[in-house]
N, C-alpha and C positions, 0 to 999 in steps of 0.2 A: 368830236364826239357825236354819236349816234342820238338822237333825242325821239322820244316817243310824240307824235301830233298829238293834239287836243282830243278828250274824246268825257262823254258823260257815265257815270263807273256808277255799279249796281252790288249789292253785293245779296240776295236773295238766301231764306233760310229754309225756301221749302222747293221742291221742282215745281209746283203750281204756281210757285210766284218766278221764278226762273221763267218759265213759258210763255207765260201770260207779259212780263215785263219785255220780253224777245217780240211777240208778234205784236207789240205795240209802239217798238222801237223799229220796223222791219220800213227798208230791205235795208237798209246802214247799219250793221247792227254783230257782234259776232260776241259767243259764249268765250271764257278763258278761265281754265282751269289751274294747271302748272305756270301757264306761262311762256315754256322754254319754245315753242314755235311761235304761236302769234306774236310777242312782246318785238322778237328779234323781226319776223315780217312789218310788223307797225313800223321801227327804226328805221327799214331799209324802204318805207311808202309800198311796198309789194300790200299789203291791206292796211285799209286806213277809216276803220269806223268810226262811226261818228258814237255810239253807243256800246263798251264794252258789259258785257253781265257775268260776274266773278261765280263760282260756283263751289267754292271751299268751304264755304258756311252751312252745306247742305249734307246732315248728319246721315243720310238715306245713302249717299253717294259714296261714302267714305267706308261703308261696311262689305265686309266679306262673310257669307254665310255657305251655308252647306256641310256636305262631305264627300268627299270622293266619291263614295259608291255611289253617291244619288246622283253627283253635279252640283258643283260650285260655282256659286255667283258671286261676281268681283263687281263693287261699285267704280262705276268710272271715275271717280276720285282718288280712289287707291293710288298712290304711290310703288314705281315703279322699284324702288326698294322695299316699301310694305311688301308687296306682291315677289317679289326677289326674296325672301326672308319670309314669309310665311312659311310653317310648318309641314301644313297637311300641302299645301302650293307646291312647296321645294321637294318633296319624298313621294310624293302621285303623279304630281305634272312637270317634272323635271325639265320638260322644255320652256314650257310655260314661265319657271324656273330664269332658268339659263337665258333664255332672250331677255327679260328684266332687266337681268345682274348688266347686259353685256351691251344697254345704251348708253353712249356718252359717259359722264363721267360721274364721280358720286355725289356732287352739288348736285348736279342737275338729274339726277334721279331722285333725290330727294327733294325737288321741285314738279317734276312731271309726273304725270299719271297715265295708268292702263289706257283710258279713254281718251287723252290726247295722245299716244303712241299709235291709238288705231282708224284715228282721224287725221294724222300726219299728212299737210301740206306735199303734193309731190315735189321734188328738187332736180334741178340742173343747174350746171356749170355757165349758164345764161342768163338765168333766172336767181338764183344767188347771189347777189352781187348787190351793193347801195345802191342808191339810184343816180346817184351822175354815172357811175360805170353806166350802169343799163342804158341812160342817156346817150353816151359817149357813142354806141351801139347802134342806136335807134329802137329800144326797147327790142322783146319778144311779144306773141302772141298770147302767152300766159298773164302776162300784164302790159297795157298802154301801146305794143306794140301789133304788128300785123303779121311776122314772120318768126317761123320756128326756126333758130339757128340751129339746130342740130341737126336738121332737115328742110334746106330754104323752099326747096319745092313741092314739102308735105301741108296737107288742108287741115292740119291738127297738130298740138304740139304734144311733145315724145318729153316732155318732164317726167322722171322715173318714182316709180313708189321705194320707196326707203325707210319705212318702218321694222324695224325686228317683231314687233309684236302681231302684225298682221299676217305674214307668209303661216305664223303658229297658230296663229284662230282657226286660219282658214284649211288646214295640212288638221286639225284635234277634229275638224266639223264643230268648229264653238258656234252659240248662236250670239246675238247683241238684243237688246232691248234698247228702241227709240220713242221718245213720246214728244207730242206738241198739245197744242190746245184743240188739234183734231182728233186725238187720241194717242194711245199706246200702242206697237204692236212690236211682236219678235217675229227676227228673222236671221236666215243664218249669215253668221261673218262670210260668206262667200259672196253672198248675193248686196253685197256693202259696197262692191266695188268694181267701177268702170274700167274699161282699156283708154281713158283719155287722161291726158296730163291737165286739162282746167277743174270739165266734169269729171273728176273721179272718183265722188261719190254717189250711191243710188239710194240718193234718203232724200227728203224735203229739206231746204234751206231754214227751214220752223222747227228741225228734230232736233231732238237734246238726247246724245246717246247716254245712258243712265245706266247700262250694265252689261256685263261680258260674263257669257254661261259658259262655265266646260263642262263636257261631258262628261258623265259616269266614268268609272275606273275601277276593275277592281284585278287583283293579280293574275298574272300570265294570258287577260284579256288583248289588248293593245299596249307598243309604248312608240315614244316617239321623241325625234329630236330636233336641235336646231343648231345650224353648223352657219359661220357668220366672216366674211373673208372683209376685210377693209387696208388701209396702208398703216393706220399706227392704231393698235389694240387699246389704246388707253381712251382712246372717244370718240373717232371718226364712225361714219354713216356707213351703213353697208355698200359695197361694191358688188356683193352676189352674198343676199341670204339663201340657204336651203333648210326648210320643215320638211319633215319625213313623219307619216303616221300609218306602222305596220299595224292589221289583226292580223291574230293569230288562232289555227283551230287547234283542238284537244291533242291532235299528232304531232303539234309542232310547226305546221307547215303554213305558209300564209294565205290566209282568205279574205282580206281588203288590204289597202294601200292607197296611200294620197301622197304624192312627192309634190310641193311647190315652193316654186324658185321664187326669191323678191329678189329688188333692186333692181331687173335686166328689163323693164317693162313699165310702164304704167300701172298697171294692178298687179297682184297675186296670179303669177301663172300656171297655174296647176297642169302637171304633164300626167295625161293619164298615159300615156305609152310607156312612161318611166315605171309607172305602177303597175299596167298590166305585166309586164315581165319578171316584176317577183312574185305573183300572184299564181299560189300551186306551187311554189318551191320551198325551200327552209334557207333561205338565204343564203345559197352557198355561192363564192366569186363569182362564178357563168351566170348567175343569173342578177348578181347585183352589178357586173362588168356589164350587161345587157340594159339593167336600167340607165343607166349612167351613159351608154351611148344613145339611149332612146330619149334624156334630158337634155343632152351636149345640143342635137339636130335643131329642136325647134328654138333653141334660145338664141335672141338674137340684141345682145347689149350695144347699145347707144352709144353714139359720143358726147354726151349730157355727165358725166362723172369721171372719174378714179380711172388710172389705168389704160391699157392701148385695150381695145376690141377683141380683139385675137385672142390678147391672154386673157381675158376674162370671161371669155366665150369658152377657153380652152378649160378653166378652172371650174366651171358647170360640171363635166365630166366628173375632176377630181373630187369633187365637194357632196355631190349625191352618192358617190363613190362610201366616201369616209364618214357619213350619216349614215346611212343602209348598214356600215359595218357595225359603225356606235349600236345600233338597234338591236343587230345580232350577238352584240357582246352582253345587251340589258337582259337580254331573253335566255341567258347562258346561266 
């Protein structure tokens, strides 16, 4: 059995005391929300703080406000079923939606949260693993070790992002709100996140992400979706997420588009070539067959997960393919 290291537990009721008990516990130190990443990292020694700080006790965190047409704000506490099952969430932000429902299983969505789904630890097939595996090995580069297995002669390691929740922040243009005891500020889920497997986030090791903004919404403005490939439907990690977020002008015809792929990369990789090629059309195959060759080219999946290369390179094609079309059936 896997057993958690020692570590000194917080349980904070305000973000002021959350921040302030972090940067005085720093640098051994790490927030935990749901649980379902850090707990299982603790187990396997991949993180081993000396100081955890619980965040579920923080009634600011756990609320959802707004309304669609203005922009809703989701506490990063929210449960990835709250947020799956919300009302106005499920019938405006359908994707937003959808990606929720379609992490892992119904425990553990009822255990994890928007804000750990968008802070998610990157993963590989070298880096997963207990730690005598990883021993056995000589560790990687992402922990204790010196070399990327999945690339021995790369100076960076190629750990992939694997969240559902983050390819759809970043494809809506959501923004986040982070705070520490240096202050608060917002910025958009795009600008969240590095091309590296260790550093892959662009926040301070002292931010506490506290909230996920979606944009406005109102009918026949924009929609968008989220189309989600892995081996068994029932829980597995992504192998190639695709978000897709068409506008649309008063003729019908499309005047923005953001296509971004997860799982094939370290970050969210947003293809604008995928999008400039629907942009001026009304969606019709030539030009969604055009995006989807223009997402195939630049993706370039790792051997870090799921699957042979090839075909999961090859199913980039299919999958922005069969979004683009979903989006043309929403707008129908």
């Amino acid at each position: 059995m896997l057993r958690l290291p020692r570590f000194t537990y917080h349980e904070p009721t305000t973000v002021g005391e959350a921040v302030r008990l972090f940067t005085e516990a720093m640098p051994d130190v790490a927030y935990v929300a749901g649980g379902t990443d850090l707990y299982p990292n603790m187990k396997r020694r991949q993180q081993t703080p000396a100081t955890v700080i619980a965040l579920h006790r923080i009634p600011e965190l756990r609320a959802i406000a707004g309304t669609p047409e203005s922009g809703m704000t989701i506490g990063a506490c929210v449960t990835l079923t709250e947020l799956a099952a919300h009302e106005a969430v499920r019938l405006r932000y359908p994707a937003v939606s959808h990606a929720a429902h379609v992490v892992s299983t119904p425990i553990l969505r009822n255990m994890g949260t928007i804000g750990g789904n968008l802070l998610l630890d990157t993963r590989c097939n070298y880096y997963d693993q207990n730690y005598e595996w990883r021993k056995a090995i000589n560790f990687c580069m992402k922990r204790d070790g010196e070399i990327c297995w999945v690339a021995p002669s790369s100076p960076r390691c190629w750990a992939v992002q694997s969240s559902d929740g983050v390819p759809v922040a970043v494809a809506l243009g959501a923004d986040v709100t982070v705070t520490s005891v240096r202050g608060t500020r917002r910025l958009p889920a795009a600008g969240l996140y590095r091309n590296d497997g260790i550093q892959y986030l662009e926040k301070g090791p002292d931010e506490l992400l506290v909230a996920y903004h979606l944009p406005p919404v109102r009918d026949g403005d924009w929609r968008a979706t989220y189309r989600k490939l892995r081996r068994r439907d029932a829980f597995d990690f992504p192998v190639l997420g695709v978000a897709a977020r068409v506008d649309f002008a008063r003729d019908g015809s499309v005047s923005a588009a953001r296509i971004v792929l997860g799982a094939v990369a370290s970050y969210p990789q947003e293809i604008s070539a995928a999008a400039d090629a629907i942009i001026g059309t009304r969606l019709d195959e030539g030009a969604i067959g055009a995006a989807a060759d223009a997402a195939y080219r630049p993706a370039k999946p790792m051997d870090n997960t799921d699957f042979t290369l090839a075909w999961r390179k090859e199913m980039v094609r299919v999958h922005v393919q069969r979004a683009l079309q979903d989006i043309r059936a929403q707008n129908t």
